[in-house]
Every structure is written in structure tokens, then in C-alpha cells.
VMD Tcl script that builds the backbone (N, CA, C; Angstrom):
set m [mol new atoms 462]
animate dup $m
set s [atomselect $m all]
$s set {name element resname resid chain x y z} {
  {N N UNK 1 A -18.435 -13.263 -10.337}
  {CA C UNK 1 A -18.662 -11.902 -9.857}
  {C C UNK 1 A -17.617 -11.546 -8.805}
  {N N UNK 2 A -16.809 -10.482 -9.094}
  {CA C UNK 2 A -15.783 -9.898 -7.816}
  {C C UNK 2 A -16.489 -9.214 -6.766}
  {N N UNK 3 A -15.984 -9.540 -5.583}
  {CA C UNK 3 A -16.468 -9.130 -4.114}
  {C C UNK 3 A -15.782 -8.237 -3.886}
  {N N UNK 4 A -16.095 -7.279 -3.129}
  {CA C UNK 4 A -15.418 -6.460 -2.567}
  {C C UNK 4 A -15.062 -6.831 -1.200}
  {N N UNK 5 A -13.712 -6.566 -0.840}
  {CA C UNK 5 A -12.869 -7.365 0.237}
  {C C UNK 5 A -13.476 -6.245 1.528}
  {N N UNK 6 A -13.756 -6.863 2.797}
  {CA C UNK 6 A -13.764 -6.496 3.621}
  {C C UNK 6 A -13.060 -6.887 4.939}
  {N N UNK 7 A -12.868 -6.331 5.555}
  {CA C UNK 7 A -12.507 -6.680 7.210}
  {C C UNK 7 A -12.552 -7.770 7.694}
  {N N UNK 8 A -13.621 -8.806 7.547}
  {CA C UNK 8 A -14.086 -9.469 8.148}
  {C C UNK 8 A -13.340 -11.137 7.245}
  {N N UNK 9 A -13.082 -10.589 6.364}
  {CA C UNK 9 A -12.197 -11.624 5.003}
  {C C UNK 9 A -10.952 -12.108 5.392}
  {N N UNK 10 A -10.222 -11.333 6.155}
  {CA C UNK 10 A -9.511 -12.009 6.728}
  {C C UNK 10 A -8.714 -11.899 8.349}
  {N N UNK 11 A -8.156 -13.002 8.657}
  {CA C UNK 11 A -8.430 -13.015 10.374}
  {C C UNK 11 A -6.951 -13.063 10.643}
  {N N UNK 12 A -6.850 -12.244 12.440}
  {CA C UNK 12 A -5.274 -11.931 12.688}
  {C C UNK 12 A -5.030 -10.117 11.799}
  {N N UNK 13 A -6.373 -9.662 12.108}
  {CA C UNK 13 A -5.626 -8.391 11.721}
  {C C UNK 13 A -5.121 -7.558 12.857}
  {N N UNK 14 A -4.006 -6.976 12.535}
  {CA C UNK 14 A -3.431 -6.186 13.787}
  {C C UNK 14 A -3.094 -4.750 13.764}
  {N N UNK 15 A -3.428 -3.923 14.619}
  {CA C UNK 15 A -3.509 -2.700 13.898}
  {C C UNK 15 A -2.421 -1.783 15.448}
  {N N UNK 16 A -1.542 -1.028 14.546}
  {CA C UNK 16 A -0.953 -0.482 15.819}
  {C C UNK 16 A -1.159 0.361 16.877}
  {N N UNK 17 A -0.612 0.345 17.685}
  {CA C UNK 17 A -0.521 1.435 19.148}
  {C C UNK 17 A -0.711 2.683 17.990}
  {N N UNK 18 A 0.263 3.066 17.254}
  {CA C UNK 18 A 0.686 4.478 16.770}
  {C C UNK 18 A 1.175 4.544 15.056}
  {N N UNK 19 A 0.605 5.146 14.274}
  {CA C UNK 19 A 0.655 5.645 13.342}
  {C C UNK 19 A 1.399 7.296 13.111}
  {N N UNK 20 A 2.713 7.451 11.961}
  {CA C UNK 20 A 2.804 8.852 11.857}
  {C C UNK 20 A 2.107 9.001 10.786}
  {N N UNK 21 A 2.526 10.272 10.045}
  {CA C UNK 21 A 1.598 10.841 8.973}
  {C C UNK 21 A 2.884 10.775 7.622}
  {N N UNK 22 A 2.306 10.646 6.620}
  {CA C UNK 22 A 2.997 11.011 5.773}
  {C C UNK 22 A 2.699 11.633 4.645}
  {N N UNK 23 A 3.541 12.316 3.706}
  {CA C UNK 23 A 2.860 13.434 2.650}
  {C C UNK 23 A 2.819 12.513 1.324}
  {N N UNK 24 A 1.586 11.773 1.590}
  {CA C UNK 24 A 0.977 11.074 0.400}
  {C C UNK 24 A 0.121 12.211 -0.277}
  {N N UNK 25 A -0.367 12.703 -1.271}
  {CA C UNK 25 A -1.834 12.931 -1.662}
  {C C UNK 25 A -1.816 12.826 -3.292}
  {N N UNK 26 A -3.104 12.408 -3.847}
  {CA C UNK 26 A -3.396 12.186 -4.734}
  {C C UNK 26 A -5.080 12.337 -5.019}
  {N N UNK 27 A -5.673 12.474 -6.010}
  {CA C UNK 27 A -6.913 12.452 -6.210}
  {C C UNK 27 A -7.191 11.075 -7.163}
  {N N UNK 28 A -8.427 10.185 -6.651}
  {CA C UNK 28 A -8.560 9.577 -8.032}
  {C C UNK 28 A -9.923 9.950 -8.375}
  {N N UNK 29 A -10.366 9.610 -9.739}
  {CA C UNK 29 A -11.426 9.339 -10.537}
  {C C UNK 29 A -12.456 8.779 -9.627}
  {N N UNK 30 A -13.768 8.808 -10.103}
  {CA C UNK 30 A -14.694 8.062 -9.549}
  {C C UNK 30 A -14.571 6.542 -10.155}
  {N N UNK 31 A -13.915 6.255 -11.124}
  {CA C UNK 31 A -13.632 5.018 -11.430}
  {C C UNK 31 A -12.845 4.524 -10.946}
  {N N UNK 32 A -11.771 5.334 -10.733}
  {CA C UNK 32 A -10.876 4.702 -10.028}
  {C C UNK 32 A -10.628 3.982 -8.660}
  {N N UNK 33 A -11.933 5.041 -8.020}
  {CA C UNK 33 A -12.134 4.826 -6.515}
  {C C UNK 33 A -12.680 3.842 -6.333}
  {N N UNK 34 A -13.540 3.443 -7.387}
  {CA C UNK 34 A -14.976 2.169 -7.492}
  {C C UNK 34 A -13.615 0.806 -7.276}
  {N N UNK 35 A -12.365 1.000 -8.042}
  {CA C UNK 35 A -11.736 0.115 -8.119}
  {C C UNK 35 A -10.809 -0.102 -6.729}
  {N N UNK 36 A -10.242 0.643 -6.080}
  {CA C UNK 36 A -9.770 0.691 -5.277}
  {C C UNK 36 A -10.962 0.326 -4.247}
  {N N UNK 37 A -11.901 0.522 -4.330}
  {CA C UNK 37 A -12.754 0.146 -3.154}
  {C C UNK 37 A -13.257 -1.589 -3.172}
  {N N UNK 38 A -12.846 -1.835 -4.433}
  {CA C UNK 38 A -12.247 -3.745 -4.165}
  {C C UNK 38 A -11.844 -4.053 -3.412}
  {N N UNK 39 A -10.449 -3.752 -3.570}
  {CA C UNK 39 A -9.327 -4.276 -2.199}
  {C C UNK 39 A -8.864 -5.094 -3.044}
  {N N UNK 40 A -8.207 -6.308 -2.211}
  {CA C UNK 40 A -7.730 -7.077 -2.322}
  {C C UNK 40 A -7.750 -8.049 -1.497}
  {N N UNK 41 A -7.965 -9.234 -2.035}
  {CA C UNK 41 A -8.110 -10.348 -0.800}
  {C C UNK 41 A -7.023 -11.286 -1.153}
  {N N UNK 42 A -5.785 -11.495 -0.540}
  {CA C UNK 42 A -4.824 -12.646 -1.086}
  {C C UNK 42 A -5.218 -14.035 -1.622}
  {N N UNK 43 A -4.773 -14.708 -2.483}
  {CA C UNK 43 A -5.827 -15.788 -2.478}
  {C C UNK 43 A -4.569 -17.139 -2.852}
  {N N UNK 44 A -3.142 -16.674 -2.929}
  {CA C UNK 44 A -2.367 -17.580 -2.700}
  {C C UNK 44 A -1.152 -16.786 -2.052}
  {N N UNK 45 A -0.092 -17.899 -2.040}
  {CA C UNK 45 A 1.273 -17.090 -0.743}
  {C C UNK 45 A 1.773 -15.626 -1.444}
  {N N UNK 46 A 1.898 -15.753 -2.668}
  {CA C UNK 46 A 2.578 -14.549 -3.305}
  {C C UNK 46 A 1.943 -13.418 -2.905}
  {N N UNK 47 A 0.432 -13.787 -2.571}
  {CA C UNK 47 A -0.196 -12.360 -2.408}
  {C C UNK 47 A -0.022 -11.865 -1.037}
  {N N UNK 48 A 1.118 -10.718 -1.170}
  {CA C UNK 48 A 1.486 -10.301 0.063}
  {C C UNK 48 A 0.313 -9.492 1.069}
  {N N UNK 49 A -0.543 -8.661 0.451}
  {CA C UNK 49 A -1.362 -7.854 1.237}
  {C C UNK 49 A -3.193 -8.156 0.802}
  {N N UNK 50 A -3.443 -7.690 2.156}
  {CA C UNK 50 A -4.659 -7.772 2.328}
  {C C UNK 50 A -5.220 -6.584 2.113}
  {N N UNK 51 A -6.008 -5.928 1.452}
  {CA C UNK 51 A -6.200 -4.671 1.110}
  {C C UNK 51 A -7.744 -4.314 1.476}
  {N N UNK 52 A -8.468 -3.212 2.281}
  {CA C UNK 52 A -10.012 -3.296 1.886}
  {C C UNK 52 A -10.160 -1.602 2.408}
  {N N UNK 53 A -11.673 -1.096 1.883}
  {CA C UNK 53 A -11.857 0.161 2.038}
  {C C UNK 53 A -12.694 0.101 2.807}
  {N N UNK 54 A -13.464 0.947 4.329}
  {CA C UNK 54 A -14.063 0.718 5.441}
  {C C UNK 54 A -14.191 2.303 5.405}
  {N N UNK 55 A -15.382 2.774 4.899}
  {CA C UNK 55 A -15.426 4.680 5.353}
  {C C UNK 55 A -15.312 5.192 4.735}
  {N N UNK 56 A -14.420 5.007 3.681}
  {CA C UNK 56 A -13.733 6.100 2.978}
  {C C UNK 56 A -11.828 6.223 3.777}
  {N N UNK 57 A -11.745 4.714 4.786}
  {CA C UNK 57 A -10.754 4.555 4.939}
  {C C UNK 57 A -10.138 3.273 3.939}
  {N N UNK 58 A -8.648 3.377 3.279}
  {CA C UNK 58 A -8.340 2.299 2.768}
  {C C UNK 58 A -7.025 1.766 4.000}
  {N N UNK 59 A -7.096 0.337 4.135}
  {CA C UNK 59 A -6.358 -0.107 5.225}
  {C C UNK 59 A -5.872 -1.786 4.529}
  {N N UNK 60 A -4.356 -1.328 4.358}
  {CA C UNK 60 A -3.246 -1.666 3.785}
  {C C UNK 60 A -2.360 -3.116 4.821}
  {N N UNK 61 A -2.787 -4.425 4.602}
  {CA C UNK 61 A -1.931 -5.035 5.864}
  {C C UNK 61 A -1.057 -6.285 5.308}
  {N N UNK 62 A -0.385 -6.301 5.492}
  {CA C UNK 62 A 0.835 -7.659 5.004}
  {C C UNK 62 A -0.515 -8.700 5.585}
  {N N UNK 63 A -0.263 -9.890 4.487}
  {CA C UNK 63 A -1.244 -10.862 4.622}
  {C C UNK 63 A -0.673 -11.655 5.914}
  {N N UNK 64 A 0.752 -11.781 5.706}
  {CA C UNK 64 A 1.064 -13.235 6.095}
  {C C UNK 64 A 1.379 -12.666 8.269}
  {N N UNK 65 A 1.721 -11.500 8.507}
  {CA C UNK 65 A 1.504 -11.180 9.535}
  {C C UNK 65 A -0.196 -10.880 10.228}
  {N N UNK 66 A -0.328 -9.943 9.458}
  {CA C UNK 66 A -1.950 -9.398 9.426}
  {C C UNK 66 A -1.411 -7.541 9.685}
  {N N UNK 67 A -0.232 -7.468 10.193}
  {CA C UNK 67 A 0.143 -5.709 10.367}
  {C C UNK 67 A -0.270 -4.807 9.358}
  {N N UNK 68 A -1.156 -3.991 10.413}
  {CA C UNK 68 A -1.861 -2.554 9.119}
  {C C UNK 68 A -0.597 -1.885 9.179}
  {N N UNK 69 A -0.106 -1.887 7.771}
  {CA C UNK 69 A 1.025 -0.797 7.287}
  {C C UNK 69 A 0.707 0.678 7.049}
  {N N UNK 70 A -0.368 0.419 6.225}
  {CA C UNK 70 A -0.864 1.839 5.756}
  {C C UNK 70 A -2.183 1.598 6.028}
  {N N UNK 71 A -2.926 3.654 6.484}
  {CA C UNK 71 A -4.443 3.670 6.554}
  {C C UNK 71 A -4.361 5.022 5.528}
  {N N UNK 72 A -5.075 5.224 4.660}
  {CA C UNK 72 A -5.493 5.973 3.720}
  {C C UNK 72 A -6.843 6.911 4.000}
  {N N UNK 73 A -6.753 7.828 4.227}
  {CA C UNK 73 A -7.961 8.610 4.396}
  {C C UNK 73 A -9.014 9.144 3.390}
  {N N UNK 74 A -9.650 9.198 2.387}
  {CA C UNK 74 A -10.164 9.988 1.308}
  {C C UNK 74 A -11.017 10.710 1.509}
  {N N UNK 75 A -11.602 11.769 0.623}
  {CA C UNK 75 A -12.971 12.578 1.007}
  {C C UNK 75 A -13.162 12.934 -0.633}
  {N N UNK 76 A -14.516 12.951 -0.768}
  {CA C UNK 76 A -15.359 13.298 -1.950}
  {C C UNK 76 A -15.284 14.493 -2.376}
  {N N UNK 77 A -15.063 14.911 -3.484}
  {CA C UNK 77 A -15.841 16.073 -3.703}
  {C C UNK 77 A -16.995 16.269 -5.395}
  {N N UNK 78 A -16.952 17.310 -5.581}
  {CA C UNK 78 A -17.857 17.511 -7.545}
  {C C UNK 78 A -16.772 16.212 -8.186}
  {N N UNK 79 A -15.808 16.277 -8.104}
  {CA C UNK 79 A -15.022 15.541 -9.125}
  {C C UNK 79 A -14.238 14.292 -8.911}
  {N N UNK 80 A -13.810 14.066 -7.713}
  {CA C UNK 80 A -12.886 13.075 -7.499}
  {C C UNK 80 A -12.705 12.451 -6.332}
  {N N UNK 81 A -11.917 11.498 -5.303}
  {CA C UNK 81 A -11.789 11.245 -4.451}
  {C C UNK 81 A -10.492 11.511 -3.617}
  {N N UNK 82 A -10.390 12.838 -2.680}
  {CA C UNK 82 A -8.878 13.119 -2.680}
  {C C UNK 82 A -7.828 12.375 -1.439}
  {N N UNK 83 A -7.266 12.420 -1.175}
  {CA C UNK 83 A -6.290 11.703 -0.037}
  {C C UNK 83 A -6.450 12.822 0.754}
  {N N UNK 84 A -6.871 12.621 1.905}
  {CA C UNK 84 A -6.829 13.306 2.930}
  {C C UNK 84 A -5.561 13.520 4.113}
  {N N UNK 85 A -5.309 11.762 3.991}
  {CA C UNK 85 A -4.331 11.951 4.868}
  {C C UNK 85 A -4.112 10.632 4.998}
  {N N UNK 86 A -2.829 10.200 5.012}
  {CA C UNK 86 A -2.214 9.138 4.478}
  {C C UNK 86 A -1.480 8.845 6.007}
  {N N UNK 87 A -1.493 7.626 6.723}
  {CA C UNK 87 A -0.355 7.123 8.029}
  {C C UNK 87 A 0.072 5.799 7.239}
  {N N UNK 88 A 1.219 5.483 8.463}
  {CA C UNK 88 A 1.796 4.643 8.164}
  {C C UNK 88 A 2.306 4.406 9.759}
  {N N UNK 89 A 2.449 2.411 9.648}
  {CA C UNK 89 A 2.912 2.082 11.145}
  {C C UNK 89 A 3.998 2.552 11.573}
  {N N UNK 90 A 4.072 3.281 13.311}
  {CA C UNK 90 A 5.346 3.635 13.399}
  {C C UNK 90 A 5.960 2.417 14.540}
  {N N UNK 91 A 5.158 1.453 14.486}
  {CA C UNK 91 A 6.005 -0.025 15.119}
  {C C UNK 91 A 7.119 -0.540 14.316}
  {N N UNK 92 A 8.377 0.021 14.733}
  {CA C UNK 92 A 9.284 -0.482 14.237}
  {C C UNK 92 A 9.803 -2.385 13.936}
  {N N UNK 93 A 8.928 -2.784 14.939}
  {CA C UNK 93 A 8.955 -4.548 15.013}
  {C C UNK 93 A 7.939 -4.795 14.001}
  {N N UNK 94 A 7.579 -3.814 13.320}
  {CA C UNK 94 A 6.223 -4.786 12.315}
  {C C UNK 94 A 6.821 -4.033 11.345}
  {N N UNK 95 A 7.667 -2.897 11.032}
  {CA C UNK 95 A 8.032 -2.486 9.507}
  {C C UNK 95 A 9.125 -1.808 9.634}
  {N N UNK 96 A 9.963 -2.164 8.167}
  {CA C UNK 96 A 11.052 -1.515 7.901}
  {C C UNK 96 A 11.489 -0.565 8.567}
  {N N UNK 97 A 12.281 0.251 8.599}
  {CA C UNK 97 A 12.697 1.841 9.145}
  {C C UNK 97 A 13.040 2.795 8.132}
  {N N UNK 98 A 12.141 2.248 7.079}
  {CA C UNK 98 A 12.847 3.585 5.756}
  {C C UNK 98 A 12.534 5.003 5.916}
  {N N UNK 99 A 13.080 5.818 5.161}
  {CA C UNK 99 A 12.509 7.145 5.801}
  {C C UNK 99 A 10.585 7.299 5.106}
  {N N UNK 100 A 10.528 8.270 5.636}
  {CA C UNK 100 A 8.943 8.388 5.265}
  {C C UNK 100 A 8.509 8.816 3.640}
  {N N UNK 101 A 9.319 9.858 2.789}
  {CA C UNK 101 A 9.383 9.521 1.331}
  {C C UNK 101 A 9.247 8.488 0.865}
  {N N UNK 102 A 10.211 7.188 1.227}
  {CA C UNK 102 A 10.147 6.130 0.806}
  {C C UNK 102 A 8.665 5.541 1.148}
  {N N UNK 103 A 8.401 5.478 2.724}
  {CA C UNK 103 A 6.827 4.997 2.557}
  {C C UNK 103 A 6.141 5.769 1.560}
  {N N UNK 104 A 5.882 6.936 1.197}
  {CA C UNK 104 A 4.900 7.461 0.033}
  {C C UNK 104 A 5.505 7.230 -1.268}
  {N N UNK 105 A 6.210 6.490 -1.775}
  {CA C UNK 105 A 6.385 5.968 -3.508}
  {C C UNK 105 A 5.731 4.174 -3.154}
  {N N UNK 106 A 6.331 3.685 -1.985}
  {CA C UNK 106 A 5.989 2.402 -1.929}
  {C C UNK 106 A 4.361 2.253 -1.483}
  {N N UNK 107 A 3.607 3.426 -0.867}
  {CA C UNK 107 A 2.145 3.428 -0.827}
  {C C UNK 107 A 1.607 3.459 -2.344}
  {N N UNK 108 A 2.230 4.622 -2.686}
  {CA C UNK 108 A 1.774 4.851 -4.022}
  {C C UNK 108 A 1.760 3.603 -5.038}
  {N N UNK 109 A 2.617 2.987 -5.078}
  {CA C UNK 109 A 2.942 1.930 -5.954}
  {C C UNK 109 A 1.610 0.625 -5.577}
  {N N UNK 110 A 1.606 0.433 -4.498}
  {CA C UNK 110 A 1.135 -0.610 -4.171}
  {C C UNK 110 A -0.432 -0.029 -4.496}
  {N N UNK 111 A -1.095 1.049 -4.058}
  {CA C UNK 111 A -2.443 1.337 -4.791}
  {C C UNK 111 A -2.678 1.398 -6.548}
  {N N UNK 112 A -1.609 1.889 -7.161}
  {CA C UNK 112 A -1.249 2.153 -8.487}
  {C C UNK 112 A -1.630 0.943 -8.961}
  {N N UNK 113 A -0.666 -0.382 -8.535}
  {CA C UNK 113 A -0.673 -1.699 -9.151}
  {C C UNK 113 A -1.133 -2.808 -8.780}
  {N N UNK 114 A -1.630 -2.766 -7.450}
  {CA C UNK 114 A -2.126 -3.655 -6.772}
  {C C UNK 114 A -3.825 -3.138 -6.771}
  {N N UNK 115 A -4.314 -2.501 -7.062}
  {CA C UNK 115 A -5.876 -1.651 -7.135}
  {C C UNK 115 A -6.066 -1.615 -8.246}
  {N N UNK 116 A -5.401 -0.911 -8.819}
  {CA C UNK 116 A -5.768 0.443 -10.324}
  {C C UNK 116 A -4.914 -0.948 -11.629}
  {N N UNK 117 A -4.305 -1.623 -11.152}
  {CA C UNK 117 A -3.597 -2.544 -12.281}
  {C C UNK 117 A -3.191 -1.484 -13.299}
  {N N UNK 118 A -2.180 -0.475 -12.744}
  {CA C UNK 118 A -1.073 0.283 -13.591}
  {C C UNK 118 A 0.297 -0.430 -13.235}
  {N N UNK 119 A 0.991 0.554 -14.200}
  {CA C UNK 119 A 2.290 -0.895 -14.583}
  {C C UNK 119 A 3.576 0.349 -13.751}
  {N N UNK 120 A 3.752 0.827 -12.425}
  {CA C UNK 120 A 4.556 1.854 -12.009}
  {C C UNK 120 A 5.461 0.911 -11.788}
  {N N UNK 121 A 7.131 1.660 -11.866}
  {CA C UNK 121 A 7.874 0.764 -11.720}
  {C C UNK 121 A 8.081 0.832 -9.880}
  {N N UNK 122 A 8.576 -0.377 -9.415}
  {CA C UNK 122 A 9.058 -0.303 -8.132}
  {C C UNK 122 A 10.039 0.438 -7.813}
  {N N UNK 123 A 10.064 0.684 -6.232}
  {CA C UNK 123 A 10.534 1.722 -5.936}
  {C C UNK 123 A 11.563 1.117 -4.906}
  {N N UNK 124 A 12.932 1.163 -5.072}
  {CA C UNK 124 A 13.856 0.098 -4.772}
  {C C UNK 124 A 14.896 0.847 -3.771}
  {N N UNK 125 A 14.765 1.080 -2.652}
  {CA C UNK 125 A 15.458 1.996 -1.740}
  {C C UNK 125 A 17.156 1.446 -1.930}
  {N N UNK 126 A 18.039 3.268 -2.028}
  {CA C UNK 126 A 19.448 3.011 -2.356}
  {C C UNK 126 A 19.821 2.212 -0.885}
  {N N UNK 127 A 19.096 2.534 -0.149}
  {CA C UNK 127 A 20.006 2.329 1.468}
  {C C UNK 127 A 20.225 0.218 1.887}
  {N N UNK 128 A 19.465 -0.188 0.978}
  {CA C UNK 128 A 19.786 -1.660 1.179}
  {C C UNK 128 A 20.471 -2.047 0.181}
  {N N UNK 129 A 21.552 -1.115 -0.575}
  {CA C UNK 129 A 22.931 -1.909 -1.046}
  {C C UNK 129 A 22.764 -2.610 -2.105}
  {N N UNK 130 A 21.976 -2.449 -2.640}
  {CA C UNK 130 A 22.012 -3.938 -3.606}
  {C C UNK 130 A 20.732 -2.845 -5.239}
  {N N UNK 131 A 21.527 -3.165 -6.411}
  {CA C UNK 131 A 20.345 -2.770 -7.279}
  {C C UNK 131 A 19.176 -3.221 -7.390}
  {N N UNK 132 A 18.189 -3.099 -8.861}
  {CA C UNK 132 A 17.109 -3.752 -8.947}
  {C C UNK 132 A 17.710 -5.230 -9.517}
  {N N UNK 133 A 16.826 -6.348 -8.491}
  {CA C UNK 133 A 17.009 -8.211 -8.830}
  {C C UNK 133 A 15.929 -8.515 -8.852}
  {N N UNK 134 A 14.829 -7.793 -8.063}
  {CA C UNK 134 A 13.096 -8.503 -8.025}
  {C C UNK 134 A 13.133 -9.242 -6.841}
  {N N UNK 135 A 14.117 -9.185 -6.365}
  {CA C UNK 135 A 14.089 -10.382 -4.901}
  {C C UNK 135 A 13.360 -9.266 -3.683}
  {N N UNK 136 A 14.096 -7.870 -3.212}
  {CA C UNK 136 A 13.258 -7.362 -2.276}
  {C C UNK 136 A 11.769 -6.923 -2.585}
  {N N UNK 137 A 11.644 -6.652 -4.444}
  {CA C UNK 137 A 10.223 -6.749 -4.592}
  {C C UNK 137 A 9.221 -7.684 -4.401}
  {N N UNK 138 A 10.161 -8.934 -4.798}
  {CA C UNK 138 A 8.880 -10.013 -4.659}
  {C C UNK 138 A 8.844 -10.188 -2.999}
  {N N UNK 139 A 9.956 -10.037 -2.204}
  {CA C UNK 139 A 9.296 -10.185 -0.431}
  {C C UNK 139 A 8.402 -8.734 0.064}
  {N N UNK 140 A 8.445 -7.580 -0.567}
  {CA C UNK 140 A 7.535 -7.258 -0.232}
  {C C UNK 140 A 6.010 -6.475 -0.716}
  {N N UNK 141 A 6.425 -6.993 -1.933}
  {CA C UNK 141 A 4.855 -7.172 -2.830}
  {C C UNK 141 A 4.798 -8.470 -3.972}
  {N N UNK 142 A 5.113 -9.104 -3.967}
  {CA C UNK 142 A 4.990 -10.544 -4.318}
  {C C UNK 142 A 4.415 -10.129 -5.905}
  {N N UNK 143 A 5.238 -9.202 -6.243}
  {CA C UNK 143 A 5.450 -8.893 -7.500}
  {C C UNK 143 A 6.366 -8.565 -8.469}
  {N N UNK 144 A 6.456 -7.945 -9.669}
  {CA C UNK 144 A 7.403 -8.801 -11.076}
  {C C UNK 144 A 7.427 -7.443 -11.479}
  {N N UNK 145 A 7.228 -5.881 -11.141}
  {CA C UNK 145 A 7.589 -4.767 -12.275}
  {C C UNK 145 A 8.540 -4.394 -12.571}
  {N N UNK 146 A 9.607 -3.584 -13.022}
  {CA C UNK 146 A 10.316 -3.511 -13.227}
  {C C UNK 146 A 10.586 -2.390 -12.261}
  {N N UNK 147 A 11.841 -2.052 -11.657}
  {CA C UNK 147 A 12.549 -1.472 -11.014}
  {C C UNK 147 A 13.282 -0.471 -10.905}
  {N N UNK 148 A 13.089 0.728 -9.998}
  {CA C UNK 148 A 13.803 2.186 -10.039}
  {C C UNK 148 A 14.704 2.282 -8.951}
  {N N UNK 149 A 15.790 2.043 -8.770}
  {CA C UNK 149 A 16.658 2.618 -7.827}
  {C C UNK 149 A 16.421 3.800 -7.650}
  {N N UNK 150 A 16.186 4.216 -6.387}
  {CA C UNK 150 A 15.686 5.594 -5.879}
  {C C UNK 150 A 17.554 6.128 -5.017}
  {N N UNK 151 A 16.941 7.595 -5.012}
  {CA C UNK 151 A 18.582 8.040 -4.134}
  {C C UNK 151 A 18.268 8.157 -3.095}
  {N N UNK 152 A 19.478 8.753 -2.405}
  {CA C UNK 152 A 19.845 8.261 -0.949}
  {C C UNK 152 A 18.420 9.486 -0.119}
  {N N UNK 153 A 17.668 9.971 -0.664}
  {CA C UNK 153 A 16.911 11.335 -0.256}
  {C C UNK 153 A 15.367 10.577 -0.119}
  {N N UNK 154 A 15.464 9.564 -0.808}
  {CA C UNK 154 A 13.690 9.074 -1.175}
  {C C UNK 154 A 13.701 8.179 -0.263}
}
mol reanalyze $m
mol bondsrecalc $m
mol representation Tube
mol addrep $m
């Protein structure tokens, strides 16, 4: 029987001083939400994030630090579950410095395929020089999809 991951699942979580906002939104399904409200609990090294839903908040944290990257907001309505409002850490010592587009394809992705088990391709920022190899995917989702070089704007 699958558990649904909570807070308490895993230890060293760290959550920042300051969060900005970013223009995530999406609606899912009530199925979809049922699924996303799993989470994720890492259960060997590859599994980079710790994932769990608390509220109707989803809260997004690299396993191997414990840093909340992303907090996800949702709200109900007749039909679906919509994104309310999407942050992301603005501690530069706990995450990248990509621009904030880039955080919303790499949020997106990581709920898409890491929740929903859809097959989106990764989202491979132009600004670190190098095409798609699977090497910056697997350090920071300890995963195998296939790869989109994004432009210098995302």
C-alpha cells in the first residue's frame, strides 16, 4: 500500500528566510491532485527530492540538503485544483541563479514527472554552455528524459 509522504518523513528540512513568486499556473484534475498529493519520499541516492502536500500546500525540497526549493499553493474549485501561487527560494547559497521562467518549466517538469509520471522532456538552460548529455539532469533530478535546450529568454 503507498503512503502518502509527509513532513515528518523526512528530517533536516530547511525552509528559507525569503521566497519570490513566480508565474507558474496550471489546473489539475481531481485525479491528478489525489496523485500529486503522494509526494514523494526518496528511497535511494538518485532520488533527488523530497516532495509532500501540507494544506493544499505542495513543498518541493532537494533530499540530500533538505532546501525547500519550491512551495506550490492550490485552491479547489466545481472542477479542478488550480495553482494559486507558485514561490521559489530566493537564497542564492541553496539554488541556482537561473532566471525565474526557467524556475517555472523546471517546477513544471518535476510535478509533471516526478507526481503525475508524464514523460515531459527536460528543460536544459542555454546559459550553462553545454547541450542535452543527462549529466545536469541527472544532478538535479536524478533522472533519464530526454532533453530540450531552452533559449537564452527561458
Amino acid at each position: 500500500m503507498r503512503v502518502k509522504a509527509s513532513q515528518s518523513d523526512w528530517k533536516n528540512l530547511i525552509f528559507p528566510k525569503k521566497f519570490v513568486s513566480i508565474d507558474y499556473s496550471r489546473s489539475f484534475s481531481e485525479e491528478e491532485y489525489e496523485k500529486i498529493s503522494y509526494g514523494l519520499i526518496p528511497r535511494e541516492m538518485e532520488d533527488k527530492w523530497m516532495i509532500y502536500l501540507k494544506s493544499d500546500v505542495l513543498y518541493l525540497h532537494r533530499s540530500w540538503t533538505g532546501f525547500c526549493l519550491y512551495k506550490v499553493t492550490f485552491r479547489a474549485d466545481e472542477v479542478s485544483h488550480r495553482v494559486v501561487e507558485a514561490l521559489v527560494n530566493a537564497s542564492e547559497d541553496q539554488i541556482p541563479a537561473f532566471n525565474p521562467k526557467y524556475h517555472v518549466q523546471l517546477l513544471d517538469f518535476l510535478i509533471s514527472n516526478l507526481l503525475l509520471n508524464e514523460s515531459k522532456p527536460f528543460p536544459m538552460p542555454k546559459q550553462l554552455g553545454i547541450g542535452p548529455t543527462g549529466l545536469f539532469q541527472h544532478h538535479i533530478t536524478g533522472t533519464y528524459f530526454p532533453e530540450k535546450l531552452l533559449d537564452e529568454d527561458d
